[in-house]
N, C-alpha and C positions, 0 to 999 in steps of 0.2 A: 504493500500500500504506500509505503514512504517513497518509491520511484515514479507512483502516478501521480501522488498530489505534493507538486515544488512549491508551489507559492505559498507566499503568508495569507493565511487567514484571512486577514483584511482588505486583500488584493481579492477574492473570493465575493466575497458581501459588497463590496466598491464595483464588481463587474455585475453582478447582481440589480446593484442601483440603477448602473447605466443602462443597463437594457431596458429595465422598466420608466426612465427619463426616457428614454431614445425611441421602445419602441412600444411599451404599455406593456409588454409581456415578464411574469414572472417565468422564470427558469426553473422552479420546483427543487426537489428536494435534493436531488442528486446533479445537482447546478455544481457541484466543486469536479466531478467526473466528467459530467459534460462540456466545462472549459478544460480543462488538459486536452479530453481528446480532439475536440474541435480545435483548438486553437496552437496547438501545438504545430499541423501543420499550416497553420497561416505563418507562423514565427518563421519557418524553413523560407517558405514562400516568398516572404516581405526580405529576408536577406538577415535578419536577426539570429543570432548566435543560440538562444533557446527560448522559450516562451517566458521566462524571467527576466530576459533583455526586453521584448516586445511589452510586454505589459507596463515594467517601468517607465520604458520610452512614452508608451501610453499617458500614464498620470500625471509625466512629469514637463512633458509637452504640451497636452492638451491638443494633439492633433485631430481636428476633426475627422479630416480623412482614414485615418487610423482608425477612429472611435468608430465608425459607419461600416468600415469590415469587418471589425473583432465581432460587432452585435450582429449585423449580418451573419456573420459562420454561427454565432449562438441560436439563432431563430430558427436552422435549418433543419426541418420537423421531417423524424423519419415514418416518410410516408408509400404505402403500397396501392396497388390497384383494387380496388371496389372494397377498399377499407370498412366503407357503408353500405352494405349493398341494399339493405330496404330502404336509403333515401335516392337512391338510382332506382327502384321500382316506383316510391313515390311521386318522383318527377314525371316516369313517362306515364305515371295512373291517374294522377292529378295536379299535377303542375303543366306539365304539355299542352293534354284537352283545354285547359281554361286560356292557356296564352292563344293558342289558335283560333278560342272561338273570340277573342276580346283584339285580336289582331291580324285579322282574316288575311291573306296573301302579302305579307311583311316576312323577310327574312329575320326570324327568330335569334337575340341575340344575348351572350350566354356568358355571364359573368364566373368565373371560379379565382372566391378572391382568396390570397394565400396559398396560391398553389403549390410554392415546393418546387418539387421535381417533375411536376407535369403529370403522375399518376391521375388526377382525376379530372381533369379537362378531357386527357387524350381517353380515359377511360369512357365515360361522359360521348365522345365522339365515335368509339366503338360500339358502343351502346343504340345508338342512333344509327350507324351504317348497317347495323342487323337487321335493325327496324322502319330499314327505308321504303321498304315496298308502302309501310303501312303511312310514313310522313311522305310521300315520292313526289308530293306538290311542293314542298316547304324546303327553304331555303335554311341555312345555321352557320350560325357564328359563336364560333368559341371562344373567348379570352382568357386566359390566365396572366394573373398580377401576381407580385411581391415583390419584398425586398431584393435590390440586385445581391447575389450570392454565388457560388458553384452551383447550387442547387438548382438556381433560376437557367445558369448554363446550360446545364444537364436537358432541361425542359425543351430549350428552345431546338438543339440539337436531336432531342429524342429519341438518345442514347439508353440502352437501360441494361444492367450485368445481368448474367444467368441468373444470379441471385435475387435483381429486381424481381427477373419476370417471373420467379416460381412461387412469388409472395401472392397470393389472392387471383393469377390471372390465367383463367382455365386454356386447356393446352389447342385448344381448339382458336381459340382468339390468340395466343401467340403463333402461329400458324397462319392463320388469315393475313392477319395485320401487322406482321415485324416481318424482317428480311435479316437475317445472321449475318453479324462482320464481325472476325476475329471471334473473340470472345463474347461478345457482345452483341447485343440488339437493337435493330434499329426502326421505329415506327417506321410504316409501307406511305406513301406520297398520297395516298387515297383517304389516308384518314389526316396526313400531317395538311391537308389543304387548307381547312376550314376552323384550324387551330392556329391560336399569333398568341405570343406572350409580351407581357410588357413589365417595365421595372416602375416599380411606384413604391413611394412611403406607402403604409397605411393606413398612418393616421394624421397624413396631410389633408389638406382640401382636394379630393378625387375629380372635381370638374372638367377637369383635363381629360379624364379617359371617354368623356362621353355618358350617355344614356342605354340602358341594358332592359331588357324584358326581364329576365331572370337572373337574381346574383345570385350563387351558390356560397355559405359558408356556412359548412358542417361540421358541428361541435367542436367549436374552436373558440368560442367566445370564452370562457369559463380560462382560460389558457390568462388571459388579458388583464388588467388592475380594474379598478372601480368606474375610474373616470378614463379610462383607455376603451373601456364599452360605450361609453355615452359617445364618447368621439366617435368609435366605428360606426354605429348605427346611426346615427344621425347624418354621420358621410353616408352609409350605406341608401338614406331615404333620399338622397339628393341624385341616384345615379341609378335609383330603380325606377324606370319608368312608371306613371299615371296605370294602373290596370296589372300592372308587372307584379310578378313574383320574389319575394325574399325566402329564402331556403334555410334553416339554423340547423337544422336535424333534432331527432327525437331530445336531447341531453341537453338543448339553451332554448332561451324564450328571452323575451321581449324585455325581461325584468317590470314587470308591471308598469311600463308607459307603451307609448304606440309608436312614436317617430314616424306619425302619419301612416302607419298600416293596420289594418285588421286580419283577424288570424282565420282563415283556412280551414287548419286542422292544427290547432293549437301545438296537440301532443305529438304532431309530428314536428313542428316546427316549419311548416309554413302559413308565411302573410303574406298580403296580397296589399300593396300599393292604392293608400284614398288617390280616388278622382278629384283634384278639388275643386271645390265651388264656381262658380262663374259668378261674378256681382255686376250685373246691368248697371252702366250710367246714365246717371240721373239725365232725364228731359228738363235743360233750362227755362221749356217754356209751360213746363206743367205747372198746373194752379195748383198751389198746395194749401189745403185748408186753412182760416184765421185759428184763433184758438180763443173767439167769442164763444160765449157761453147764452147770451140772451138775444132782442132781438132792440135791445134797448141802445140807443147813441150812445157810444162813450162806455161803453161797461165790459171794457174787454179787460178779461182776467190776465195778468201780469203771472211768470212762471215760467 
């Protein structure tokens, strides 16, 4: 144990701080194992002699740039294909049906925010090409965001090791959909078309990325701080569209406010996007009532 954890204690709890300043997330419990291994080889990477040089450089600099990879490599969630697989039946059983009928001949377009390593977008996207005959009018667009990382690398490349693909993704869809290089795997052009990754904070102002029918984040909130959830979901209601879908999966909810959605199916963890209001302006030249009261000169009530 004393060759995996080098640092001082206090370099531990200090990198702990930073990620939840930088990015809302706690690191959990086993945060002192998961910086060694994660960041040990950034240290290699960056030109640093060991991860005890990297981190001091870190605190004693205050390099931004610095500070935006170490939390980057710590965010990078190890993720497999159809990790959820009833919020993948829920979507084509009742999230799909409703966007279709509330956005009739519109190319469908498909938020996976947190993606990681591109496991559920590109999953998400296999899912859909099995089931084309039955969407065969409908157009989709996939996005995955996150933090830029190796991991987001990984994604866009859509690279994935034996050991990826044996994690959750039946032998029949590795077959179909990947093509073998060297060791490794490599999503088929037939499903990589209609999948784009992009690098975003996530709990910046998301404006930038546009408007989505459906944003997918599946039990991940709970991952986050107090006020790093108000942040998400509040960017999240500004990028779902009017009629759109917000997806949390069975395990997070709303936290008893709305951020302008109503729930679906509560317990599955989906809501659906208020229309909001229209408010008619006013006709300048409408007569609008006195506020006399009788029928007498002079007796108009004051109020």
């Amino acid at each position: 144990m004393r060759s995996v954890l080098s640092l001082r204690p206090s370099y531990y709890e200090a990198l702990k701080r930073l990620t939840v300043e930088l990015a809302g997330v706690n690191l959990g419990k086993d945060h002192a194992f998961l910086i060694e291994t994660r960041l040990t080889t950034l240290a290699r990477k960056e030109g640093f002699a060991g991860l005890v040089e990297m981190i001091e450089e870190l605190f004693l600099s205050g390099q931004s740039r610095l500070a935006i990879q170490v939390v980057s490599e710590l965010l990078e969630r190890d993720t497999h294909f159809y990790s959820d697989k009833q919020s993948y039946k829920d979507f084509e059983k009742t999230v799909l049906p409703g966007l279709l009928k509330s956005f009739p001949g519109e190319k469908i377009k498909i938020l996976s925010f947190g993606c990681s390593s591109g496991q559920e977008p590109y999953g998400l996207a296999i899912q859909l090409q099995k089931n084309k005959s039955v969407w065969a009018d409908v157009g989709f667009k996939i996005t995955g965001i996150d933090y830029p990382s190796s991991a987001l690398d990984r994604a866009v490349i859509g690279k994935y090791s034996h050991f990826d693909v044996q994690r959750g993704l039946p032998i029949q869809d590795l077959v179909l959909h990947f093509e073998p290089k060297g060791e490794d795997w490599i999503i088929k052009p037939a499903i990589k078309e209609f999948v784009e990754f992009k690098e975003a904070h996530l709990l910046s102002n998301l404006g930038d990325i546009g408007e989505y029918h459906a944003v997918l984040f599946l039990n991940r909130l709970n991952d986050y701080s107090g006020p790093a959830q108000i942040r998400v979901l509040r960017s999240l209601s500004k990028i779902v569209q009017p009629k759109g879908c917000l997806m949390l999966g069975s395990e997070n909810s709303l936290k008893g406010l709305n951020y302008g959605f109503e729930a679906i199916d509560a317990q599955k963890g989906i809501f659906m996007r208020h229309v909001p209001k229209v408010i008619e302006p006013e006709d300048p030249n409408l007569k609008k009532p006195s506020n006399r009261k009788t029928f007498e000169r002079n007796s108009v009530v004051s109020g």
